[in-house]
N, C-alpha and C positions, 0 to 999 in steps of 0.2 A: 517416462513421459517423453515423447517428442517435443524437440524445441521448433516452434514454429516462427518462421518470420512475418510478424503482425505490426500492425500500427494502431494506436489508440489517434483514432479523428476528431473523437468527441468526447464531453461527458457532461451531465446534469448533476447539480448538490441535491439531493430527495429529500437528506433529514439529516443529522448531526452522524457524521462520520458513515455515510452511504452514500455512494456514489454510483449513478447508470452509465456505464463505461461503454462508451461504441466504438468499433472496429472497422477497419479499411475495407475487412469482408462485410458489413454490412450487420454482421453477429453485435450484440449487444450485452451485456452484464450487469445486474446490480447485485453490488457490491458493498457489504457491510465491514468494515476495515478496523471497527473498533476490537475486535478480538487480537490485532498484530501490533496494536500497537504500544510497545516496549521496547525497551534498549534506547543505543542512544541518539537514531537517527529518527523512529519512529515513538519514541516516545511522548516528545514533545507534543506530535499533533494531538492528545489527549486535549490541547486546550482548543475547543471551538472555532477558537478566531485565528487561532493558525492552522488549524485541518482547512477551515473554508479560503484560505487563502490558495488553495491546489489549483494549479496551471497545466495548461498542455504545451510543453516544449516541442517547438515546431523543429527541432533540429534530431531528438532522438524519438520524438513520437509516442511519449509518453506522460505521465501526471507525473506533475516535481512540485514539490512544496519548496518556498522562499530558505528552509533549514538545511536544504540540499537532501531530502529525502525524495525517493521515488521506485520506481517498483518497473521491473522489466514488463514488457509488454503479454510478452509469451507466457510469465506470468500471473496476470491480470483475466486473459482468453482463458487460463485453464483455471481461474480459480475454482468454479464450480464443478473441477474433475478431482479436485483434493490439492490443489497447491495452497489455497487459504487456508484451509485445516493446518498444514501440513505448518505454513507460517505463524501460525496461532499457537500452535505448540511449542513450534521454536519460542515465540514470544513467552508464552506461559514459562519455560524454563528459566529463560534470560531474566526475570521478574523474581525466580525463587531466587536464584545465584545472591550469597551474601557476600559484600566484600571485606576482605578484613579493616579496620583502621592501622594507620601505620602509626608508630608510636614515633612523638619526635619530644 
């Protein structure tokens, strides 16, 4: 994958964790984000009212949620080339992982 240098300018809430992602070129994306989210920065936005609290940070140009979660841009542009997939898996693994309890 080329890393592209892009800027997210814009984006629309469409429905509960999709979001229409637009780009400094003018390209546009919608993006269904419920499949990555796991672990422990993307987890949280599972709850509604903190996925729709998602901003555009005018300083790196990108969507940041208030948890300090956010997603490279050049990742965002190629979601639809297999970078979501490719996140969603990751996520699906992170979700199997058990962790031990520690005995105290």
């Amino acid at each position: 994958m080329e890393h592209l240098l892009t800027r997210v300018t814009d984006f629309a809430i469409l429905r509960p964790y999709t979001l229409r992602v637009i780009f400094d070129d003018g390209t546009a994306q919608t993006i269904n984000f419920e499949p990555v989210l796991a672990g422990h920065y993307f987890g949280p936005l599972r709850d509604p009212a903190l996925f729709s609290q998602v901003r555009l940070d005018p300083e790196i140009h990108t969507l940041v949620w208030p948890n300090g979660a956010d997603f490279d841009p050049a990742t965002l542009y190629n979601w639809h080339r297999g970078d979501g997939a490719e996140l969603a898996e990751r996520a699906r693994r992170r979700e199997m992982i058990v962790v031990p309890a520690v005995a105290g």
